[in-house]
mmJSON file of the N, C-alpha and C atoms, coordinates in Angstrom:
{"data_MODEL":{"atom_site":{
"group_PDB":["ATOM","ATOM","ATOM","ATOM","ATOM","ATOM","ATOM","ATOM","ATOM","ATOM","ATOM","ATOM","ATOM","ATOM","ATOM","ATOM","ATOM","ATOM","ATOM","ATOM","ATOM","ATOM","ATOM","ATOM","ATOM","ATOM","ATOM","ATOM","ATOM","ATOM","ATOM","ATOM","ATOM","ATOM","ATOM","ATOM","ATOM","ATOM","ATOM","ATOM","ATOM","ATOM","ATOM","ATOM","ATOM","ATOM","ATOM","ATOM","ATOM","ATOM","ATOM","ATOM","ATOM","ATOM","ATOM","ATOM","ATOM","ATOM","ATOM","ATOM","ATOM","ATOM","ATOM","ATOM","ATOM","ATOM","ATOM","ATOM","ATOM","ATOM","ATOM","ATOM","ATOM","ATOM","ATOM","ATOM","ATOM","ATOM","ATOM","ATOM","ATOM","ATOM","ATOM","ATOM","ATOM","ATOM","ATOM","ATOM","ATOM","ATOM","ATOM","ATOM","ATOM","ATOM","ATOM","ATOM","ATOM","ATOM","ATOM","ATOM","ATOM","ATOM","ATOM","ATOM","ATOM","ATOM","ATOM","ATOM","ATOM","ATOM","ATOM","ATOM","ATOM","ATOM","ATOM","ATOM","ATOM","ATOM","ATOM","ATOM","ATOM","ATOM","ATOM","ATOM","ATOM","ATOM","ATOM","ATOM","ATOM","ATOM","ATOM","ATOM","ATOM","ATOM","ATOM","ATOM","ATOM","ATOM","ATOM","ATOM","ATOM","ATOM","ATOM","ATOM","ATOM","ATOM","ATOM","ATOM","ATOM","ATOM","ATOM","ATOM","ATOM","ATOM","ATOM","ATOM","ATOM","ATOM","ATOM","ATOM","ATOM","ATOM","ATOM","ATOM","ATOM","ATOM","ATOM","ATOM","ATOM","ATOM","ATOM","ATOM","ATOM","ATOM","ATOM","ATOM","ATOM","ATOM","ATOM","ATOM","ATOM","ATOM","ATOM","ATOM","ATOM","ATOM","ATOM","ATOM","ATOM","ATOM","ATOM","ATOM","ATOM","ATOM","ATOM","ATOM","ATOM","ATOM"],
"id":[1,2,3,4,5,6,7,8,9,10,11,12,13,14,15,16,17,18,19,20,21,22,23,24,25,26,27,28,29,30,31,32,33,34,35,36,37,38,39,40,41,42,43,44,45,46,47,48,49,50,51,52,53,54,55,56,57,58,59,60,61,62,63,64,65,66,67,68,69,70,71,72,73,74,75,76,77,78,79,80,81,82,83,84,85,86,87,88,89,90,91,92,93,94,95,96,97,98,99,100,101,102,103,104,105,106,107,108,109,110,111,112,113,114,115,116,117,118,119,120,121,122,123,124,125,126,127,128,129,130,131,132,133,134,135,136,137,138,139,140,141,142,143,144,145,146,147,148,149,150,151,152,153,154,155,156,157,158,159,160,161,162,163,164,165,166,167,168,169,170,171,172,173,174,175,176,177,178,179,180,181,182,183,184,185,186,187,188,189,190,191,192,193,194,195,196,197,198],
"type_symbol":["N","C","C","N","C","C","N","C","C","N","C","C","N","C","C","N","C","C","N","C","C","N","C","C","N","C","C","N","C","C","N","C","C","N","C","C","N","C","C","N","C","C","N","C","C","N","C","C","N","C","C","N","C","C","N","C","C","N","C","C","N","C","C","N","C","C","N","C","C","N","C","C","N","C","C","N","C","C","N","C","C","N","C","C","N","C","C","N","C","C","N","C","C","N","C","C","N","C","C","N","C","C","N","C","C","N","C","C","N","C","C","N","C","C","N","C","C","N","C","C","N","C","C","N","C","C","N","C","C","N","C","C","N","C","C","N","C","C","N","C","C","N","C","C","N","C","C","N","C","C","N","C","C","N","C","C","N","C","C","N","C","C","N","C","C","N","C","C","N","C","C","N","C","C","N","C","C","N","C","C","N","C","C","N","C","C","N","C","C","N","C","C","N","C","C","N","C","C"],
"label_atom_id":["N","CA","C","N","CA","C","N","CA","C","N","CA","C","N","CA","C","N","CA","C","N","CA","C","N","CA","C","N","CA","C","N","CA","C","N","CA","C","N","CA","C","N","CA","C","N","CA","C","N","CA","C","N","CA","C","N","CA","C","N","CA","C","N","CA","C","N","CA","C","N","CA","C","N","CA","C","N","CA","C","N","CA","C","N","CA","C","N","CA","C","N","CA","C","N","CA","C","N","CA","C","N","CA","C","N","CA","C","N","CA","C","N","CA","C","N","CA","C","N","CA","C","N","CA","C","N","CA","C","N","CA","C","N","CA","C","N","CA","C","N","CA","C","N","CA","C","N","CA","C","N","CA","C","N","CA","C","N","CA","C","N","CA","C","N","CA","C","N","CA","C","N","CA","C","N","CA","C","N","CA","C","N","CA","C","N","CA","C","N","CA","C","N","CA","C","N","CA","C","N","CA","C","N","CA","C","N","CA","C","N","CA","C","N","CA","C","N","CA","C","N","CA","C","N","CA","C","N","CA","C"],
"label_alt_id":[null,null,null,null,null,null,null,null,null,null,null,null,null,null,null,null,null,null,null,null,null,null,null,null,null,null,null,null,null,null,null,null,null,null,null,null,null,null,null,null,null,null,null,null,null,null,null,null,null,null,null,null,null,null,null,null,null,null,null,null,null,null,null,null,null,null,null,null,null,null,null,null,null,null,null,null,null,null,null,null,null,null,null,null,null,null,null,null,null,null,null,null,null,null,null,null,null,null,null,null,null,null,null,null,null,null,null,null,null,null,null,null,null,null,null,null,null,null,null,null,null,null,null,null,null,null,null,null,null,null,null,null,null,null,null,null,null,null,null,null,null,null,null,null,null,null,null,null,null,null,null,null,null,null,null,null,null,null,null,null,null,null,null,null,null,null,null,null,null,null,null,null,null,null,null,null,null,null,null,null,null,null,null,null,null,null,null,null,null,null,null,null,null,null,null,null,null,null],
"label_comp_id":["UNK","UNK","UNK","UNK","UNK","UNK","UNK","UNK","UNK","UNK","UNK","UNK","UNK","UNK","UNK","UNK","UNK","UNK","UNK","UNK","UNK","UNK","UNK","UNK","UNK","UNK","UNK","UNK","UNK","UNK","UNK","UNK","UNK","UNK","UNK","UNK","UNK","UNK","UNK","UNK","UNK","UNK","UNK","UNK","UNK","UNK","UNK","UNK","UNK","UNK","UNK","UNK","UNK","UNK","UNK","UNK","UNK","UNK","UNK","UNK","UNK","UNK","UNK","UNK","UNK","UNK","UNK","UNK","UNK","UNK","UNK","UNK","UNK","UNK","UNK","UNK","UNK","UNK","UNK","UNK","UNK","UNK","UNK","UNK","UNK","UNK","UNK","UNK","UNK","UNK","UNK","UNK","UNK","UNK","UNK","UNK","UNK","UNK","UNK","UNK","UNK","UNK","UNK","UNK","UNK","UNK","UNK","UNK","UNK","UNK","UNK","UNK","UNK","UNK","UNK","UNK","UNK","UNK","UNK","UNK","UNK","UNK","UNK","UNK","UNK","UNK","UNK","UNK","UNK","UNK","UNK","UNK","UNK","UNK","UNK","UNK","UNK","UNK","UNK","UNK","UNK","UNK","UNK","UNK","UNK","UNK","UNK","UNK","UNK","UNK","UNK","UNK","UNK","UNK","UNK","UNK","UNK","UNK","UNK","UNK","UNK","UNK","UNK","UNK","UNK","UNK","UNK","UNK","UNK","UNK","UNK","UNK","UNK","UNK","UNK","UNK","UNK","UNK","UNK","UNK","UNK","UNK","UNK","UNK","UNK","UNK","UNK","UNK","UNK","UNK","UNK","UNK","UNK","UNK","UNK","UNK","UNK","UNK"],
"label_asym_id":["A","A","A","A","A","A","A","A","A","A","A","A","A","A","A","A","A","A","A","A","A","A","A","A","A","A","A","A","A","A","A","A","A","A","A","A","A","A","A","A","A","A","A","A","A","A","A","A","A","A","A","A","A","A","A","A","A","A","A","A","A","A","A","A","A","A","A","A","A","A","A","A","A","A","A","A","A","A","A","A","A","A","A","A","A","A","A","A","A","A","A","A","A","A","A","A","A","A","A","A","A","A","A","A","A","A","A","A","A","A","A","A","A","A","A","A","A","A","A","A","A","A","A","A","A","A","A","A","A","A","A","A","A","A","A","A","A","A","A","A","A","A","A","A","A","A","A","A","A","A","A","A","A","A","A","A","A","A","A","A","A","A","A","A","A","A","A","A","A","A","A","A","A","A","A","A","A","A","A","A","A","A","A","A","A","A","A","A","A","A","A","A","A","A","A","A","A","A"],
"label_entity_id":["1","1","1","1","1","1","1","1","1","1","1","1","1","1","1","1","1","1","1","1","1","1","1","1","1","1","1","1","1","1","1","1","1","1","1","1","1","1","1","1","1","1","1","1","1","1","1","1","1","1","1","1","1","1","1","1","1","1","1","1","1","1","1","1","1","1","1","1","1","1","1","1","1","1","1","1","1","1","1","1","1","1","1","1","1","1","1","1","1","1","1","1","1","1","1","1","1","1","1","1","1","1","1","1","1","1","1","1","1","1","1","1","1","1","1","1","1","1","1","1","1","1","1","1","1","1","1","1","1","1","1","1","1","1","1","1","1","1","1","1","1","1","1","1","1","1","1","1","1","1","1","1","1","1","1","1","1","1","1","1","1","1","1","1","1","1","1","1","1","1","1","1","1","1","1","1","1","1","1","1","1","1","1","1","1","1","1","1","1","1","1","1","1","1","1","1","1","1"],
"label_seq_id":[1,1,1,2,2,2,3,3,3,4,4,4,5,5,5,6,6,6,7,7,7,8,8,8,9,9,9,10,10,10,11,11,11,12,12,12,13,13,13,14,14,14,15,15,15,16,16,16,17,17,17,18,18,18,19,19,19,20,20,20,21,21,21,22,22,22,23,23,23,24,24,24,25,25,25,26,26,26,27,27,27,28,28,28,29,29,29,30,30,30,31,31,31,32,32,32,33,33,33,34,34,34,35,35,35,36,36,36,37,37,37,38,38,38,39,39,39,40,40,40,41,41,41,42,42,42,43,43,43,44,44,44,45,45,45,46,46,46,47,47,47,48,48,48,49,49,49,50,50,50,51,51,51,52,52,52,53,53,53,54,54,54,55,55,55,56,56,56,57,57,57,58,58,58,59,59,59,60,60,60,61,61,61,62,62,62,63,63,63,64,64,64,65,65,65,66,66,66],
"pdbx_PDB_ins_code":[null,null,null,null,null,null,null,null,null,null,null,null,null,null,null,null,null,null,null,null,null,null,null,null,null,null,null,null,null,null,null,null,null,null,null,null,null,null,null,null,null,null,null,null,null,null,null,null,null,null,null,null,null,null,null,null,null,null,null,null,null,null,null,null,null,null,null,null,null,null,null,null,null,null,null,null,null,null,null,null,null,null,null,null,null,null,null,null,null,null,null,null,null,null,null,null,null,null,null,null,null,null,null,null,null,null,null,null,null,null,null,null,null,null,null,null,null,null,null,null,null,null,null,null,null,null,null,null,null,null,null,null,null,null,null,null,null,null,null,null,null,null,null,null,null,null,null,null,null,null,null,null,null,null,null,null,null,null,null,null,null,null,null,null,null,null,null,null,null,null,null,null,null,null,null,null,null,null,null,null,null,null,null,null,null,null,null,null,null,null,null,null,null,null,null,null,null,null],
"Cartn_x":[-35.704,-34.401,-33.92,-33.874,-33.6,-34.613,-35.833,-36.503,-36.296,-36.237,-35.158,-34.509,-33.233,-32.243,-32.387,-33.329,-33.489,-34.403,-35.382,-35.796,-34.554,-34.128,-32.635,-32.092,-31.754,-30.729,-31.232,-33.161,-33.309,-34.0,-34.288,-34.719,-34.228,-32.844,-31.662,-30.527,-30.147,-28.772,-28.756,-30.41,-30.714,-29.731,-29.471,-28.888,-29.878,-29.286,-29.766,-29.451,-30.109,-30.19,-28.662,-28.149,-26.66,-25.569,-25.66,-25.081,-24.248,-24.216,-23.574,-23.084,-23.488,-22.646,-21.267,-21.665,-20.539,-19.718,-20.384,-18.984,-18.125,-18.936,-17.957,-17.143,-17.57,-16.488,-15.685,-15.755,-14.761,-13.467,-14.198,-12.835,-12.023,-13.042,-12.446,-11.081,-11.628,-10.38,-9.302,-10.028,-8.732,-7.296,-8.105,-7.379,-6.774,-7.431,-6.076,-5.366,-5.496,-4.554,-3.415,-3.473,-2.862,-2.141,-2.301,-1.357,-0.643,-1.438,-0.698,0.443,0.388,1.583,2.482,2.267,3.286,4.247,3.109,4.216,4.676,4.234,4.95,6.726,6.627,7.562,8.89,7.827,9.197,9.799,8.952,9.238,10.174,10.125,11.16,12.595,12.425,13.354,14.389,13.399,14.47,14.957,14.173,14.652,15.493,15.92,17.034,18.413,18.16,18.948,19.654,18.993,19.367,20.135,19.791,20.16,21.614,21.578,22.734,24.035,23.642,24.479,25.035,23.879,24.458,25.201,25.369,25.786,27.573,27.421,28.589,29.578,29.015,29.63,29.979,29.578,30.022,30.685,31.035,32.172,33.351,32.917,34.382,34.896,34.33,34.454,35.16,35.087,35.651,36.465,36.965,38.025,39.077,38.635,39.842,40.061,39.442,40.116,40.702,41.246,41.576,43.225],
"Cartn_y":[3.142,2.603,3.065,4.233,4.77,4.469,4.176,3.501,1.95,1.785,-0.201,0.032,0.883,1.011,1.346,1.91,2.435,1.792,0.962,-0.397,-1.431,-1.81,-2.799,-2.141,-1.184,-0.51,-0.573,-0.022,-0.282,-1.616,-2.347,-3.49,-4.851,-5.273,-6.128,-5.544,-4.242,-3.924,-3.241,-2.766,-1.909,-0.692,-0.091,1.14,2.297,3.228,4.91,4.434,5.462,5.57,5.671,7.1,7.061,6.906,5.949,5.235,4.566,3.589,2.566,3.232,4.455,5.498,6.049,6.729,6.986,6.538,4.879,4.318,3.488,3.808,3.292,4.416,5.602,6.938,7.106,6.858,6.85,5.394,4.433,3.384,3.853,4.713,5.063,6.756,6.996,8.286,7.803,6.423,6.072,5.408,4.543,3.982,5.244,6.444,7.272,7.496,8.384,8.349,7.463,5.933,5.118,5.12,5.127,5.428,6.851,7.783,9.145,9.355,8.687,8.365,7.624,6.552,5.844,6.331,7.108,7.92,8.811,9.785,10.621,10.425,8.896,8.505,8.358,7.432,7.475,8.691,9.924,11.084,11.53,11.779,11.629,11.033,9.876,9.135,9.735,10.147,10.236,11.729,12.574,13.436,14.092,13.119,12.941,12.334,11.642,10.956,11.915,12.331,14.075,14.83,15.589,16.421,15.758,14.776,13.757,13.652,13.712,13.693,15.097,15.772,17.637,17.88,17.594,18.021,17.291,16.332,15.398,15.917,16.441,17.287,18.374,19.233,20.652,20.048,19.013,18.444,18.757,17.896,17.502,18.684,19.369,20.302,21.442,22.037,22.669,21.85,20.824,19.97,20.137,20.571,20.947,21.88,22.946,24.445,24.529,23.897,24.333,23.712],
"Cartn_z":[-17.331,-17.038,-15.66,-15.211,-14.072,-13.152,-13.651,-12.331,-11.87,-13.271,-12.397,-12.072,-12.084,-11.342,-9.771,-9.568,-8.723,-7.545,-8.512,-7.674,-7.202,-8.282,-7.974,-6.646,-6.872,-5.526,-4.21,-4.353,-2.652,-2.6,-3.795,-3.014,-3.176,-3.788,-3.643,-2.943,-3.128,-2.367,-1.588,-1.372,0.286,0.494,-0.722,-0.682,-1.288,-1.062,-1.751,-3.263,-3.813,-5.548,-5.737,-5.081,-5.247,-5.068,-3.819,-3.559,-4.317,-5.19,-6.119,-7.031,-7.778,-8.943,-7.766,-6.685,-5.656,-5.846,-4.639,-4.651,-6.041,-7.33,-8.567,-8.486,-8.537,-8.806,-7.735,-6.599,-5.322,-5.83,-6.176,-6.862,-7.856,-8.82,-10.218,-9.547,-8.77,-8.303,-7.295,-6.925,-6.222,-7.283,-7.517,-9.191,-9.673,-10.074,-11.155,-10.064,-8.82,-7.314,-7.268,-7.146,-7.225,-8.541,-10.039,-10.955,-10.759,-10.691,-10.812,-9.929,-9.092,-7.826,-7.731,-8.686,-9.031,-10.463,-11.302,-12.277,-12.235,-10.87,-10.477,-9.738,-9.153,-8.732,-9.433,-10.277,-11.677,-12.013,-12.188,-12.742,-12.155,-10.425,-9.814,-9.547,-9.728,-9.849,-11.075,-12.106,-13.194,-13.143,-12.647,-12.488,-11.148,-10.273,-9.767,-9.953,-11.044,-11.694,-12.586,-13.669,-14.372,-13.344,-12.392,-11.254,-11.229,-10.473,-10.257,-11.211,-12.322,-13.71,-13.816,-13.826,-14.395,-13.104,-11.803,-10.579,-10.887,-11.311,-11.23,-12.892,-13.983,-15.036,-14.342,-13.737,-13.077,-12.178,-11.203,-10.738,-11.425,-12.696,-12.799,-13.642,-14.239,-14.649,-13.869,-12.547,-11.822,-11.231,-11.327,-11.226,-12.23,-13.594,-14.403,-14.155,-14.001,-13.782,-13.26,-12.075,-11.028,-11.274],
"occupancy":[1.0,1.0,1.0,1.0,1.0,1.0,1.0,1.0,1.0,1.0,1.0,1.0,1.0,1.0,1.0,1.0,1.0,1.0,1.0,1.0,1.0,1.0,1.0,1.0,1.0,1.0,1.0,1.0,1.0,1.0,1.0,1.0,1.0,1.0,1.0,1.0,1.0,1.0,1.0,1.0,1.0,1.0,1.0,1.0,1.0,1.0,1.0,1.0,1.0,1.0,1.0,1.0,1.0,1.0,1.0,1.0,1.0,1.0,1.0,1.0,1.0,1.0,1.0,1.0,1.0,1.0,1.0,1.0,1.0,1.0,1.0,1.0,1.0,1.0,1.0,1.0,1.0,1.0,1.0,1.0,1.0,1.0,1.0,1.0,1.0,1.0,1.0,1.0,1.0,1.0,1.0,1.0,1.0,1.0,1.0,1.0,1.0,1.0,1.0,1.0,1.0,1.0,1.0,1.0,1.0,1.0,1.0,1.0,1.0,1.0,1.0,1.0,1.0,1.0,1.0,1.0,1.0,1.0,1.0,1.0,1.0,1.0,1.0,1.0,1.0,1.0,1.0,1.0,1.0,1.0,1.0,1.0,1.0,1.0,1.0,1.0,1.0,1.0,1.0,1.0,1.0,1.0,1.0,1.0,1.0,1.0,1.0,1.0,1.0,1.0,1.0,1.0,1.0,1.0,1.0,1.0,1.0,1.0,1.0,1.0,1.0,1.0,1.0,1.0,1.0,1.0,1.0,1.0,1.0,1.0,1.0,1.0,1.0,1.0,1.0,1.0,1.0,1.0,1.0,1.0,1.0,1.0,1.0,1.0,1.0,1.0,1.0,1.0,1.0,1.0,1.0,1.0,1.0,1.0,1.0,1.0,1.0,1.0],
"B_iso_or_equiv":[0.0,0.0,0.0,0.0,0.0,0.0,0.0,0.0,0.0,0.0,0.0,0.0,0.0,0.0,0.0,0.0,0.0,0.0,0.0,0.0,0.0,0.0,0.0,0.0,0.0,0.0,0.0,0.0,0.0,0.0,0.0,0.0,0.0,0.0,0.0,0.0,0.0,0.0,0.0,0.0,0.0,0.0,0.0,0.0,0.0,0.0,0.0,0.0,0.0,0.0,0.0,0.0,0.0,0.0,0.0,0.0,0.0,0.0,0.0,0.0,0.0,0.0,0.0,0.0,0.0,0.0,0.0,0.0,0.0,0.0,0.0,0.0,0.0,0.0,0.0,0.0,0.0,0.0,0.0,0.0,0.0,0.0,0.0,0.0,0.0,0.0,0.0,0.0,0.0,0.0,0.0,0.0,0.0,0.0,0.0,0.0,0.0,0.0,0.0,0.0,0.0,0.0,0.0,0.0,0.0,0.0,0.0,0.0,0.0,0.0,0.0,0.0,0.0,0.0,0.0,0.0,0.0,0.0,0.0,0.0,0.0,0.0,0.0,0.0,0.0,0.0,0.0,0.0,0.0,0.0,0.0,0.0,0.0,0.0,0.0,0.0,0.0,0.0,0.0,0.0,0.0,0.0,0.0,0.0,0.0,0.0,0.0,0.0,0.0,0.0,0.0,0.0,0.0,0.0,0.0,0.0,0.0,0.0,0.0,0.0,0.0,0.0,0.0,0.0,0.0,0.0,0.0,0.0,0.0,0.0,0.0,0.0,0.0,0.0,0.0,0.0,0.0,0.0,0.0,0.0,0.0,0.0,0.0,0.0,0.0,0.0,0.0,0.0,0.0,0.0,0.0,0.0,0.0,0.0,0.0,0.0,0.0,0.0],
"pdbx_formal_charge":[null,null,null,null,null,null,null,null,null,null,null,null,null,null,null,null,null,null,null,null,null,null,null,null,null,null,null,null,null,null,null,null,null,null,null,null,null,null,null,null,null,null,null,null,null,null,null,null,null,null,null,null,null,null,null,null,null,null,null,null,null,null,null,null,null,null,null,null,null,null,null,null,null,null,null,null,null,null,null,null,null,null,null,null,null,null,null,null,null,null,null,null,null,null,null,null,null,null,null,null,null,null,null,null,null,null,null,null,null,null,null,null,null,null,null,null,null,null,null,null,null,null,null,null,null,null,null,null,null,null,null,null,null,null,null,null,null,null,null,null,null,null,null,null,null,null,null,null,null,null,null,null,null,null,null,null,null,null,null,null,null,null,null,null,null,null,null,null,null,null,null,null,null,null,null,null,null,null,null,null,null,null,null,null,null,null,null,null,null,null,null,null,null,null,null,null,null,null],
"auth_seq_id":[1,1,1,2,2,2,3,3,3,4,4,4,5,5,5,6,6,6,7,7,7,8,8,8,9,9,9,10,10,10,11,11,11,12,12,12,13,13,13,14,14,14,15,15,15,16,16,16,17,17,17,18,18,18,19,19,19,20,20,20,21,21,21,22,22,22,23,23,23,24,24,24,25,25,25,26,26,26,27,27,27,28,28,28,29,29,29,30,30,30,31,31,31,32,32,32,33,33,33,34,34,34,35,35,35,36,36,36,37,37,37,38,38,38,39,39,39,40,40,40,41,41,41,42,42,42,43,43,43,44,44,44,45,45,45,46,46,46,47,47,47,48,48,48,49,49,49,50,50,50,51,51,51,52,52,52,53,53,53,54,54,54,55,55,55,56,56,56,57,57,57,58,58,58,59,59,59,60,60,60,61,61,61,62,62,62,63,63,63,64,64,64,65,65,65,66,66,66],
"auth_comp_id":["UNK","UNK","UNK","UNK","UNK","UNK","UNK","UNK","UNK","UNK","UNK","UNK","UNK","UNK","UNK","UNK","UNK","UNK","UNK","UNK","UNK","UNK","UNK","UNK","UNK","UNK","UNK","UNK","UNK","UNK","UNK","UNK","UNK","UNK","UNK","UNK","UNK","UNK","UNK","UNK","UNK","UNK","UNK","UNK","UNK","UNK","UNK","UNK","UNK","UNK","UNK","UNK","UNK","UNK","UNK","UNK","UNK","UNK","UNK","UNK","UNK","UNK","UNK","UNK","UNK","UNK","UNK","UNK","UNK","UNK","UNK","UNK","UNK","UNK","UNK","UNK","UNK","UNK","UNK","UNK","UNK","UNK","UNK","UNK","UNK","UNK","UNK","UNK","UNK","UNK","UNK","UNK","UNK","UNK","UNK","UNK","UNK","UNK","UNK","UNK","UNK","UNK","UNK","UNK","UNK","UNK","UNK","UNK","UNK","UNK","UNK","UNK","UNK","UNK","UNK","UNK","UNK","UNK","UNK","UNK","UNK","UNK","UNK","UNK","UNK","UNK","UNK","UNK","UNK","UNK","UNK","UNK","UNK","UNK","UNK","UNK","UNK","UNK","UNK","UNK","UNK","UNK","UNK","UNK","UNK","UNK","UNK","UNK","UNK","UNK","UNK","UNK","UNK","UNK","UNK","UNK","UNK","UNK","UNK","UNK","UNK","UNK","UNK","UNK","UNK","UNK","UNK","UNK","UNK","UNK","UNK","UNK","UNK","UNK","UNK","UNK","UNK","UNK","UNK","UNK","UNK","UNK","UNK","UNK","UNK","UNK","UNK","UNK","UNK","UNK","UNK","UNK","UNK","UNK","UNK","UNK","UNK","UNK"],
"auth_asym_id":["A","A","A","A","A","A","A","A","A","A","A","A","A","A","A","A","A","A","A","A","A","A","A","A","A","A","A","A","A","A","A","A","A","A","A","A","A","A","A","A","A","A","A","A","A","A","A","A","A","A","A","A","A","A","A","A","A","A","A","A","A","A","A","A","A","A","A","A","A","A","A","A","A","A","A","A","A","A","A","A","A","A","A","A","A","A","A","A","A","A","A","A","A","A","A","A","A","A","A","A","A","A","A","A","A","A","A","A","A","A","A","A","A","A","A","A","A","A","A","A","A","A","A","A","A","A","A","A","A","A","A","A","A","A","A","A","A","A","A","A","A","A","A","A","A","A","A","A","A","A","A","A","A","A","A","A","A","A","A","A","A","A","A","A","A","A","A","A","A","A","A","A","A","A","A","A","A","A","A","A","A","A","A","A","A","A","A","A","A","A","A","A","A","A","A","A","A","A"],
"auth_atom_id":["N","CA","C","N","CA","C","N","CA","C","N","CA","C","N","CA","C","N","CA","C","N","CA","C","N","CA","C","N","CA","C","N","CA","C","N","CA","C","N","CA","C","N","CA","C","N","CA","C","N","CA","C","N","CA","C","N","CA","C","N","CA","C","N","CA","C","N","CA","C","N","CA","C","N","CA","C","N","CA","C","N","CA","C","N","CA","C","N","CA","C","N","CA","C","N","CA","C","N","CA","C","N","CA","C","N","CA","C","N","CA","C","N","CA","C","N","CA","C","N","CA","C","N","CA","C","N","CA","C","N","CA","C","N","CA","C","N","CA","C","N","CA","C","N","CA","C","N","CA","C","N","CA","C","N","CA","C","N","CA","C","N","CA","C","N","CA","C","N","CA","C","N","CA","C","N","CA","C","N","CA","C","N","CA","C","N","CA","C","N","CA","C","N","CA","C","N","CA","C","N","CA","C","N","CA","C","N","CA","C","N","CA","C","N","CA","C","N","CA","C","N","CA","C","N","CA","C","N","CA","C"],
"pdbx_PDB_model_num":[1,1,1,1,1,1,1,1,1,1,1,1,1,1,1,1,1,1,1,1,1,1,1,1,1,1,1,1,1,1,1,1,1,1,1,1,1,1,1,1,1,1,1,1,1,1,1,1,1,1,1,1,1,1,1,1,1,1,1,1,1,1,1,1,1,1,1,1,1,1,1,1,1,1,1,1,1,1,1,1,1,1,1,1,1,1,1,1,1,1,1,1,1,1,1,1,1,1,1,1,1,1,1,1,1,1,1,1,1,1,1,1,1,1,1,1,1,1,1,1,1,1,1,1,1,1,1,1,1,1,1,1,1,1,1,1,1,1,1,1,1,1,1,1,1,1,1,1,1,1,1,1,1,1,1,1,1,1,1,1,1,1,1,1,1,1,1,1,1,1,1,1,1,1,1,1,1,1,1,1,1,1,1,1,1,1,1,1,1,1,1,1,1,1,1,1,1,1]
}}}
């Protein structure tokens, strides 16, 4: 099995053996990269949003004391 593969690779796609596992795993880490960054965003988002809220209760809160 690994030797067809390995025929296939240099003699249809004229690459190295490991070549083609690479570049699947270089797509596959860009892909989680690209999610993990976008749910990190959110994460952010909401947890500025929180911040925002508890900042604006201690507002008003030292607004009555006073």
């Amino acid at each position: 099995m690994l030797y067809n593969l390995y025929v296939f690779d240099h003699n249809v796609l004229h690459l190295c053996f490991w070549t083609l596992p690479a570049l699947l795993l270089a797509v596959a880490m860009v892909a989680v990269g690209l999610v993990h960054g976008h749910r990190q965003e959110k994460r952010k988002k909401e947890f500025e949003e929180q911040l925002s809220d508890l900042y604006a209760k201690d507002t008003v809160e030292s607004e009555q004391h006073i």
